[in-house]
Structure formats: structure tokens, C-alpha cells
C-alpha positions as CSV (number, residue, x, y, z in Angstrom):
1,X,39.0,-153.1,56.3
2,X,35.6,-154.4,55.3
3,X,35.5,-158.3,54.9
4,X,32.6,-159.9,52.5
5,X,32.3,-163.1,51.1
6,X,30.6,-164.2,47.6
7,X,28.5,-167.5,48.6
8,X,27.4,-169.4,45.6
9,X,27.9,-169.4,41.9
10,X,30.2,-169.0,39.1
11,X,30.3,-169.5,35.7
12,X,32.1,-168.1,32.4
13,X,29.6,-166.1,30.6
14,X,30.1,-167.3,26.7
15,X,29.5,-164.3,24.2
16,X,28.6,-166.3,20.8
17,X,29.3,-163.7,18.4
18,X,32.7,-163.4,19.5
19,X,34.2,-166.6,20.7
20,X,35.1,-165.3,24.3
21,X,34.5,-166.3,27.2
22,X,34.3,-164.5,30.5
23,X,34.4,-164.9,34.0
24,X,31.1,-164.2,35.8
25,X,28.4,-165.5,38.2
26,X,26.5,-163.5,40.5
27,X,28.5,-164.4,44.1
28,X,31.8,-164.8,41.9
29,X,31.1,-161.4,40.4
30,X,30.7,-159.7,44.2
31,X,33.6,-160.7,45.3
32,X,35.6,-159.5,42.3
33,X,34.1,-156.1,42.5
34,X,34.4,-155.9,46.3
35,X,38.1,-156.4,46.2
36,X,38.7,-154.2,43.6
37,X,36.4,-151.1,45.7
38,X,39.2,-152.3,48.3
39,X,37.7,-155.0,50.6
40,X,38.8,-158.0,51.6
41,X,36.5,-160.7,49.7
42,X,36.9,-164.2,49.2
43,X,34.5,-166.6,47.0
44,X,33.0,-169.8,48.3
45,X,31.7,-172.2,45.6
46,X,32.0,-175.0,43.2
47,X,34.4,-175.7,40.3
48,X,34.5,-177.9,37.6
49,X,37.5,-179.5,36.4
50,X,37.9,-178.0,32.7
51,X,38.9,-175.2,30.9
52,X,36.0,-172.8,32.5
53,X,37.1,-173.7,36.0
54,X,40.4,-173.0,35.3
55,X,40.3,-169.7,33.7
56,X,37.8,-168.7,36.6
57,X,40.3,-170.1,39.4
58,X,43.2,-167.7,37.5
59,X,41.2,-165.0,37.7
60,X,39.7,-164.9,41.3
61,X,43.8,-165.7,42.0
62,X,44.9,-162.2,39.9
63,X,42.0,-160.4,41.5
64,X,43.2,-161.2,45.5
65,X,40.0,-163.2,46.0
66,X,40.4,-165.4,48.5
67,X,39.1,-169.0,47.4
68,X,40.2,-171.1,50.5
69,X,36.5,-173.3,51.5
70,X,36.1,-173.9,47.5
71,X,35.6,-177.3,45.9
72,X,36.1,-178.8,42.8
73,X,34.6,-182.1,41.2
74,X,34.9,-184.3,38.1
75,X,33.0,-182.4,35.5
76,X,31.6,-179.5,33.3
77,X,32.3,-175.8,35.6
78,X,28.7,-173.7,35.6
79,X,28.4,-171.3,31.7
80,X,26.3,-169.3,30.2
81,X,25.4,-168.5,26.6
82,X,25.3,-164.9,26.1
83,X,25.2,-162.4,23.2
84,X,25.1,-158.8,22.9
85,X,22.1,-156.2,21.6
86,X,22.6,-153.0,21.3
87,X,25.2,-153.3,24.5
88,X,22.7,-155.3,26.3
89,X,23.4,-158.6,27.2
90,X,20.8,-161.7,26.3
91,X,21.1,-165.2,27.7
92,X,20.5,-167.8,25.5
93,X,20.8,-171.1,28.0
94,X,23.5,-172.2,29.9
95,X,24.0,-176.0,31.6
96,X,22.2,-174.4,35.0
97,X,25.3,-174.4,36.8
98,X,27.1,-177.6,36.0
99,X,28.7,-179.7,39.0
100,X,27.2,-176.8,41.2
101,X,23.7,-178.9,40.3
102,X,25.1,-182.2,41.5
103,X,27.1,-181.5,44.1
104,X,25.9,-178.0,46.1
105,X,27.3,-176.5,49.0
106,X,27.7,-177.7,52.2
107,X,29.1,-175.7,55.2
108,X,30.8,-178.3,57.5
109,X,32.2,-176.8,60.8
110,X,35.6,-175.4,59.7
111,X,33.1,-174.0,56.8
112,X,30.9,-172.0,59.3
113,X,33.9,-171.1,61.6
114,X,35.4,-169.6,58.2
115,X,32.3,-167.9,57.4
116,X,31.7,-166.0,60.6
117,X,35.0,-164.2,60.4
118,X,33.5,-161.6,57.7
119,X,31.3,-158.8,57.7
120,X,28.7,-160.0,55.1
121,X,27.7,-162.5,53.1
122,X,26.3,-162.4,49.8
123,X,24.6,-165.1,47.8
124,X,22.2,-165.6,45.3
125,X,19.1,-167.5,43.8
126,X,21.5,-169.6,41.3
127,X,23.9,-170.5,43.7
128,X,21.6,-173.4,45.5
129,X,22.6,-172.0,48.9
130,X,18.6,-171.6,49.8
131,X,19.0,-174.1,52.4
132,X,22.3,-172.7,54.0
133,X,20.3,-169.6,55.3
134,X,19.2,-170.5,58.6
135,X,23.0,-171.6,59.6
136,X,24.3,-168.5,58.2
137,X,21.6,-166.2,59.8
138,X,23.0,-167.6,63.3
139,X,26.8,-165.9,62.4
140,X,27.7,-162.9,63.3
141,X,27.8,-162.0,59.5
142,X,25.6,-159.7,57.9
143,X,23.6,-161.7,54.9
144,X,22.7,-160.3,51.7
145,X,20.8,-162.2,48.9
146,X,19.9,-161.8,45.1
147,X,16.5,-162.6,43.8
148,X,17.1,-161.0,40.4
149,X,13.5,-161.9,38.8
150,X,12.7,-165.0,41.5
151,X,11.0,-162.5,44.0
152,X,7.8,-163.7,42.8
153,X,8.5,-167.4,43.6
154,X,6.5,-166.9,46.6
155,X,7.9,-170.3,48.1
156,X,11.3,-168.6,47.9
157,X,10.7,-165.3,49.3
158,X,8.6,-167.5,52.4
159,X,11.7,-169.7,53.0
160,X,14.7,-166.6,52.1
161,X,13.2,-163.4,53.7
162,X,13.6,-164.7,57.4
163,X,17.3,-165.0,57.4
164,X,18.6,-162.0,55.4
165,X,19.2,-158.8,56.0
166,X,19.5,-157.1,52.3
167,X,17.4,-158.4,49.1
168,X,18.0,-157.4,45.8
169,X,15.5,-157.6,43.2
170,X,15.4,-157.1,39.4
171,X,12.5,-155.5,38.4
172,X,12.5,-153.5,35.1
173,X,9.3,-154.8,34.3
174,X,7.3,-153.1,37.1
175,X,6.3,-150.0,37.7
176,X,6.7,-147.6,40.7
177,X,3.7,-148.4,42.3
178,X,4.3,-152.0,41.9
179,X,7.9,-151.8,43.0
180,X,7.2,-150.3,46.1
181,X,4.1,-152.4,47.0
182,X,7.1,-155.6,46.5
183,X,9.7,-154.1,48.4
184,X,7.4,-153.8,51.5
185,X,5.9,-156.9,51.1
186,X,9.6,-158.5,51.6
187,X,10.6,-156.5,54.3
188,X,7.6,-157.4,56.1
189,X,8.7,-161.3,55.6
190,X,11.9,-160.4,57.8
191,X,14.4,-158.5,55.6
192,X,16.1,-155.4,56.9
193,X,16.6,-153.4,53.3
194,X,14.8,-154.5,50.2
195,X,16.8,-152.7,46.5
196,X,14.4,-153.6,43.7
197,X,16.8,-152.4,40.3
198,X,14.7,-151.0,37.8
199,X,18.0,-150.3,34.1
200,X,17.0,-146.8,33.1
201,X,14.5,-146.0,35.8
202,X,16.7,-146.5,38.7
203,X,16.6,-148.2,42.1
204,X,14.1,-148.4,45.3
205,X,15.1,-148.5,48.4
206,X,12.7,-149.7,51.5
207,X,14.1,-150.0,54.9
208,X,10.9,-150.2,56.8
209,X,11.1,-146.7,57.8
210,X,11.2,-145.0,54.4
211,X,12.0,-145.1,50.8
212,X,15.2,-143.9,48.8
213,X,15.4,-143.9,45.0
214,X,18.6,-143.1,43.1
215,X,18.4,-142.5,39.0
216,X,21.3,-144.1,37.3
217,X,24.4,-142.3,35.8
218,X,23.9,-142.4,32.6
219,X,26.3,-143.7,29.6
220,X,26.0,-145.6,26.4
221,X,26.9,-149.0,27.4
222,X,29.5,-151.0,25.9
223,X,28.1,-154.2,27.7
224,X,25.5,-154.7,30.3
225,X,26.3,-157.4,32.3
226,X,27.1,-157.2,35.7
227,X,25.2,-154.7,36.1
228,X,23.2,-155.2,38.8
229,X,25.7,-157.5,40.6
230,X,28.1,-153.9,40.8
231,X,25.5,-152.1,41.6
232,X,24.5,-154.0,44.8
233,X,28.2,-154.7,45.7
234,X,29.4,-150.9,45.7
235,X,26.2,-150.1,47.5
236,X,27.0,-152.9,50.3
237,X,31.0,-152.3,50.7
238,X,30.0,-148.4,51.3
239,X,27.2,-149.0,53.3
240,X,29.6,-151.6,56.0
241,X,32.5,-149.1,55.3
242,X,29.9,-146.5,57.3
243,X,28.9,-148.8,59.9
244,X,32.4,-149.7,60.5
245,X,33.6,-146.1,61.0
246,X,30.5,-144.9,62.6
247,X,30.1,-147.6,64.7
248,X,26.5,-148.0,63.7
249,X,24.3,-151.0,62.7
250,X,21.3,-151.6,60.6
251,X,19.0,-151.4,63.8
252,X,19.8,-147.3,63.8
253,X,16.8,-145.4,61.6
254,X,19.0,-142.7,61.9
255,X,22.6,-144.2,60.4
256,X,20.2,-145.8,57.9
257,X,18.8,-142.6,56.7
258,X,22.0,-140.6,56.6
259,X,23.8,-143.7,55.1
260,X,21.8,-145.3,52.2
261,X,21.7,-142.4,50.2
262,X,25.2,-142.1,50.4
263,X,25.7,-145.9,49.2
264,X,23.4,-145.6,46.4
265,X,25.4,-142.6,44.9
266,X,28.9,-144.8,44.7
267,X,26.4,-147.9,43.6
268,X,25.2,-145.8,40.3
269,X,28.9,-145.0,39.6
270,X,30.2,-147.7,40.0
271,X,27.7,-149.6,38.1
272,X,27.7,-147.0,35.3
273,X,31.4,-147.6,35.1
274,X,31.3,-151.4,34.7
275,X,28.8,-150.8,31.6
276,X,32.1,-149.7,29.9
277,X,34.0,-152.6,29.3
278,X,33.2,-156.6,27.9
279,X,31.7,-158.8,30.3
280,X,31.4,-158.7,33.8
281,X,34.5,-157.6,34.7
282,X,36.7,-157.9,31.0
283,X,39.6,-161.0,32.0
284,X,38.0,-162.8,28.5
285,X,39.8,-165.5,26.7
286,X,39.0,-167.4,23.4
287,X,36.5,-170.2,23.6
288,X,39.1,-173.1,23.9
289,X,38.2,-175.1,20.7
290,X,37.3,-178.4,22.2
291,X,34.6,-177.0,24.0
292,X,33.7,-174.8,21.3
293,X,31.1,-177.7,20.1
294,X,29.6,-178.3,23.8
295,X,29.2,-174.3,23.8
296,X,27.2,-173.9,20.8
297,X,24.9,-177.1,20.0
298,X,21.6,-176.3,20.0
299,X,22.1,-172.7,19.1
């Protein structure tokens, strides 16, 4: 069985036109959707202690995820504001991660003997693990990392590319040319396999030898978010689920060439099938009404 950990944030996405609240994050999110496309995946972050921290503890406990190395301090849990166009999710602020801010991962030596027991390791841009690269680059693990629309901090991708092996980018913005011309330019900063997302238009997919696009499977969206965060977890559980039963690793142009097309297939379905239900995985609950104030101020 393939064994991934979700490095980094979580949150509870807050939809304001409906007074629910649901769990998300980007690492929190990857482990959730690993385990249900049947890996074993644990989560690794930071908790609050309030209602958001709670209802995101619950969950990862009804989902199997493992949350062993997490830790929790005196304070508000990471949240986002979020409302709904069309299907399409729109932020509208959050508290940028809450205890997460003042009190960000560490990996202590049981932490790093932990972490090299999986297969991969995903993390993120919001999860403050930047500086945790280098350690986990020396693991056995395979690391993955979302930029969603940071690639062009170029101080980022200098001090990320090195010690990763998959980037995933969010570029709906760009156009093909474009897209392409950024994928290369962060593989040739160190990364094995650059995915720049594109909504509608689809992914690109540079592994240093080539480039694979897949067009998305198509349906009217009942909510948007988690999108990309599905996408690139079905496409990295199917991808190790090949190298595990092939024997194969990212080094083999070959594998790679047979076995990325094959991944970004199950990564459009299964992304088109999250799009069909409320937040990033459903598991809402009503705003608790004494954080209902906190929530909305300033809106």
C-alpha cells in the first residue's frame, strides 16, 4: 500500500452565504483524498484549540488520517472566508493560518524518523514548511510541493525547486506558450515533474524529457474548491501505485512516459468528481455562533 503524508496546513474554509464551515487546507486536503483513493496518509500540522480545530481533528479521525506528529497551541485554528460564484469558489481573507503563523513546524528527530517511513510527502506554499525542505530532501521520501499562484516569487522557486521532486502550479492566467516556458524553467531549478493546472484548459506536464497535457472531464460544478488539491493527489497516489508495482522510479524516461499519462487520466476524474459536492471534501457544520462575529467582521 502506498503511504503519503500531508505536510503543512489546515484550515476550515467558511462559506458566508451559508453559515458552514468546512474542513480544508491544501496538505489537510491531500491526505483526506489520498486515504479515500485507498492509501495510507497521515497529516502533519498545527491546530488551534477552538471550535475549527476541533471539527478538523473529528474529521481527519473519521477519514483514517493518521494525525500522530501534530500539535496544538493556545489559540485561533487557521480559516478562510470563502463564498461561492457560479459554483466557483472566491476567498475573501482568512487570519493567514492562525497559530500555524506563530508557532510553524518543526521536525525534531522522532519527527524525521516518522517522516521517512512514507512514500511521499506533500506540502505546500501556506503551510510555512519552506525551510523544512532540505531535511526532508535527505529522506528516503519522495517530496511534492504546491506553489498554487507563488511560482513567480522567484525567491521561492530559488530556495523550493532544489529539494522537490513534483511542483504544482496554478496557472489559469497563462497561456500555453507561457505555461510551458514556466514549467521548464522549474525543472531546470531541480524539480523532477512540473503540473502547471490551467480550470477549463487543462493541465501541463514537463518531466524534462517531454510534455503531457490532459483536458479536464467536464461537469457543471456544484463547488470548486479542492480542485486542484484532488487533482494533484489522485495524480501522485496512481503515479507511486505504478512505481510500486513496476518497481520503477522517477529516474526511468521510460516508466515516466508510459506512467504520467496514465496518472493524469484518474487525476481529471477524480477532480471532476470532487467539483460535485460543498467544499473540499463536504463534512460541513454550522458556523458555531460564538465565532460567528470573529468570522464575519470586516466583511
Amino acid at each position: 500500500m502506498v503511504k503519503v503524508l500531508g505536510l503543512g496546513d489546515n484550515v476550515c474554509d467558511v462559506y458566508l452565504h451559508t453559515g458552514v464551515m468546512y474542513p480544508g487546507g491544501q496538505a489537510l486536503n491531500f491526505a483526506v483524498y489520498a486515504a479515500s483513493l485507498g492509501a495510507q496518509a497521515d497529516y502533519m500540522g498545527v491546530f488551534g484549540q477552538d471550535a475549527v480545530a476541533a471539527h478538523n481533528q473529528a474529521t481527519l479521525d473519521a477519514k483514517s488520517v493518521g494525525r500522530s506528529h501534530c500539535r496544538s497551541y493556545e489559540g485561533e485554528n487557521g480559516f478562510a472566508r470563502v463564498t461561492l460564484v457560479e459554483g466557483d469558489r472566491v476567498f475573501k481573507g482568512s487570519n493567514r493560518g492562525g497559530v500555524l503563523q506563530q508557532y510553524p513546524i518543526y521536525l525534531d528527530e522522532g519527527d524525521l524518523a516518522y517522516a521517512a517511513g512514507f512514500d511521499l510527502i506533500h506540502t505546500t506554499n501556506n503551510g510555512f514548511t519552506d525551510g523544512l525542505l532540505p531535511a526532508l530532501h535527505d529522506l528516503p521520501a519522495l517530496v511534492s510541493y504546491d506553489f498554487s499562484f507563488r511560482w513567480n516569487e522567484e525567491d521561492r522557486v530559488e530556495r523550493v525547486c532544489p529539494y522537490i521532486d513534483f511542483a504544482f502550479l496554478s496557472c489559469s492566467d497563462l497561456n500555453e506558450e507561457d505555461t510551458a516556458a514556466l514549467c521548464r524553467r522549474l525543472h531546470g531549478k531541480g524539480c523532477w515533474v512540473v503540473t502547471a493546472t490551467r480550470g477549463s484548459k487543462g493541465a501541463t506536464v514537463f518531466d524534462g524529457e517531454r510534455f503531457y497535457r490532459q483536458l479536464p472531464d467536464l461537469v457543471k460544478p456544484v463547488d470548486t474548491m479542492g480542485a486542484g488539491d484532488s487533482f494533484a493527489t489522485a495524480m501522485l497516489v496512481t503515479l507511486l501505485e505504478q512505481m510500486k508495482n513496476e518497481n520503477m522510479t522517477l529516474a526511468d524516461a521510460g516508466f515516466r512516459a508510459r506512467a504520467l499519462p496514465v496518472a493524469l487520466k484518474a487525476a481529471a476524474a477524480f477532480s471532476a468528481k470532487n467539483c460535485l459536492v460543498h467544499g473540499a471534501f463536504d463534512c460541513g457544520t454550522p458556523v458555531p455562533e460564538a465565532l460567528r462575529r470573529r468570522f464575519y467582521e470586516g466583511i
